[in-house]
N, C-alpha and C positions, 0 to 999 in steps of 0.2 A: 860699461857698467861701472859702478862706483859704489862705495860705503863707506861707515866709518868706523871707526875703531874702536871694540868693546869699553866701557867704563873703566874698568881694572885691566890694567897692563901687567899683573903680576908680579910689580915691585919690581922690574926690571923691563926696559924698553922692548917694542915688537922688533925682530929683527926682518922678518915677510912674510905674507899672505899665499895661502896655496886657495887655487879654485879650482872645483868639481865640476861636473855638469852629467844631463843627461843624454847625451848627442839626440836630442831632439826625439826620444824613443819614449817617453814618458818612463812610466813605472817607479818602482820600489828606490830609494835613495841608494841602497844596498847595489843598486846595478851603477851607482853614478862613476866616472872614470877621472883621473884628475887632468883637469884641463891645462894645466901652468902652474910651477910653482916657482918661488924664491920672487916673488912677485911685490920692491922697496914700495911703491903710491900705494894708496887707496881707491886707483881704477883701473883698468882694464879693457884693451879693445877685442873682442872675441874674432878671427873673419875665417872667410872659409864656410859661412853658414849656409845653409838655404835658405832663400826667401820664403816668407810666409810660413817660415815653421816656428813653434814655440819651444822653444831650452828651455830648461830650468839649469841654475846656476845655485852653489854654497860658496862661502868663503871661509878658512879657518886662520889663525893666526899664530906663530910661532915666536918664542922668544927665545930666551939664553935655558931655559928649564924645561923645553918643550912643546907641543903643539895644542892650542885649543880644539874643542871640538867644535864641527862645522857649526855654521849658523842656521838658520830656517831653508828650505829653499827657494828659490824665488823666479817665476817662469816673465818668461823676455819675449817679444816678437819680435823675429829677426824681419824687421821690416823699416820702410823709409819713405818719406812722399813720392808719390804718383809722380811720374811721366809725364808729359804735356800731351792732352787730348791731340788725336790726331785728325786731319781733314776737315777741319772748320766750314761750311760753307749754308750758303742761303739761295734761298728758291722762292719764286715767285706764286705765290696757290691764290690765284682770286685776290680777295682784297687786300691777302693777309700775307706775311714774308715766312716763311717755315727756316728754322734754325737747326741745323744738326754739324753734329761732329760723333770721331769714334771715341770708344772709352780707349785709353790706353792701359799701359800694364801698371796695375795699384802699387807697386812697390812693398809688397807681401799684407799692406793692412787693406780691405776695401773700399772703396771711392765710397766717401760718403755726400760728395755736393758738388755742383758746380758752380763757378762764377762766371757768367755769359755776360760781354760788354759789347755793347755795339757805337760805331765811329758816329760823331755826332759832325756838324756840318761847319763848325768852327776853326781856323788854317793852324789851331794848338794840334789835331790831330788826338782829341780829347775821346775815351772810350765809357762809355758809362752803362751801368746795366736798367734793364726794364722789368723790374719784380713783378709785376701785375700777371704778366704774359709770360716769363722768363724765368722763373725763380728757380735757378739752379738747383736749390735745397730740395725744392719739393720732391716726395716720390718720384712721382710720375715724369717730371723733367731729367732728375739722376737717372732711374731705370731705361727711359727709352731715347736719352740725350739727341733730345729736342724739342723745343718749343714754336709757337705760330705766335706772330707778332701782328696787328693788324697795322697795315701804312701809315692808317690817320694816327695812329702812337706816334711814326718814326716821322710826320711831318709836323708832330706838336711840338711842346718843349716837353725835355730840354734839346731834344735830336734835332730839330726843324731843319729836316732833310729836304729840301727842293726836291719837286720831280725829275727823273732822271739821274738822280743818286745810286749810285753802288752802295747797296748795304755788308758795310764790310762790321766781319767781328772778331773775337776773343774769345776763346777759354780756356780756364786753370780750373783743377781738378784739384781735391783736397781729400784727405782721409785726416787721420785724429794726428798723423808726424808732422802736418804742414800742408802748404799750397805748393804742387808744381810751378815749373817757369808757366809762363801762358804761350800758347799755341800759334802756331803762324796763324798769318792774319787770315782769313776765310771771306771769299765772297761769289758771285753768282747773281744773285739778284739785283735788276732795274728798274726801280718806283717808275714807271711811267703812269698816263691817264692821256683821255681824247683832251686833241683843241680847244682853244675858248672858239669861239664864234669871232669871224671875223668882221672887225669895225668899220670906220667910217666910211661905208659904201656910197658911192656915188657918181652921178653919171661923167666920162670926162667926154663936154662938152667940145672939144679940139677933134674929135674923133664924128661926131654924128655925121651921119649922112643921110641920103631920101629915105635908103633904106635901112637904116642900120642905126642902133644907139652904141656907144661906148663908156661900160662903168668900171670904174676903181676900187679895192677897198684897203686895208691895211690888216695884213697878219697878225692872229689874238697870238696869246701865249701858247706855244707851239704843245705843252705836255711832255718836256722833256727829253723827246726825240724830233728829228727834222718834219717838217707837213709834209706828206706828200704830193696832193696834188687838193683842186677843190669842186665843188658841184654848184652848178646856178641854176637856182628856178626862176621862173619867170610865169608873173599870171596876166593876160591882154585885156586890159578894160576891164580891172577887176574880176573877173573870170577865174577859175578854175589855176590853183598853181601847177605847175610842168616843170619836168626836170628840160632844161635849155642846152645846158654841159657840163 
């Protein structure tokens, strides 16, 4: 805590400052007990407190003639930034990535917002957030910390995540003292999607036989995880298509 020094010094210098308080019990100033005195600055660090309690605090001032009477009193939250959210992590729901982490301990004032960043596909390692879907601030993202992201977001810009990305993120949690550090990195979630269709099929002619033809084609873009295997139709003389293998 800190202040400053009444206007009139009383024609002779302050020689210290005594501080009162109310160990955190509210009530009548009459109950307050003195917290420190002979106290040469104009600050003061109180510890020893509980978190999340409110003290009130006075200050009086003493010179060569005697002691002022206290000041106003004046209530404190014994409080400091948040913690860093705990268990970051993302999951895959349909089309869309689900975001969650835990709140951690507010550090005596309440978490009032989050900042959720997600890794974008650049080798900076660059984290940026997605407000549309993500808005930390909002209600309903702070109260139930978590938000759904749809893919086709985190395959635009500025994230333009290939398929097959690990959606990894960030959170730092804020009340009115500041922003916590940010949170280990959180992930879980695999953008994948099916195959393209595979290209240039065609018969390979080195292969035919009386009975038998032989075709080729070339693997589409796999979707981010390896193909497994593939199916051949086949329809005879224009006929009816069948599954072949």
């Amino acid at each position: 805590m800190t202040w400053q020094a009444g206007d009139e010094t009383g024609g002779t210098p302050v020689i210290d400052y005594t501080i009162a308080y109310d160990q955190g019990l509210g009530g009548d100033v009459s109950t307050f007990i003195t917290l420190v005195s002979e106290v040469k600055v104009t600050s003061y660090t109180a510890r020893g407190l509980t978190t999340g309690t409110t003290y009130r605090f006075m200050v009086l001032a003493r010179n060569a003639y005697g002691q002022s009477v206290y000041c106003t009193p004046v209530p404190i939250l014994a409080a400091q930034i948040p913690e860093a959210p705990i268990s970051p992590q993302t999951e895959i729901s349909g089309p869309n990535v689900v975001l969650s982490w835990t709140a951690p301990p507010t550090g005596g004032s309440p978490i009032t917002g989050y900042i959720v960043t997600i890794k974008t596909s650049d080798a900076t390692s660059t984290f940026l957030t997605e407000l549309v879907h993500c808005d930390g601030a909002s209600t309903a993202v702070r109260t139930s910390t978590t938000c759904t992201v749809p893919i086709l977001s985190l395959r635009s810009q500025p994230f333009n995540l290939p398929w097959g990305s690990s959606i990894q993120i960030q959170v730092v949690a804020y009340n009115i003292y500041g922003n916590s550090v940010s949170s280990v990195i959180g992930n879980g979630a695999i953008i994948l999607t099916v195959p393209d269709a595979p290209t240039s099929l065609a018969e390979n002619t080195s292969l035919r036989g009386v009975r038998q033809l032989s075709v080729t084609w070339s693997q589409g873009y796999a979707g981010g995880t390896p193909v497994i295997d593939y199916t051949i139709s086949w329809a005879e003389n224009m006929g009816t298509i069948q599954i072949l293998a």
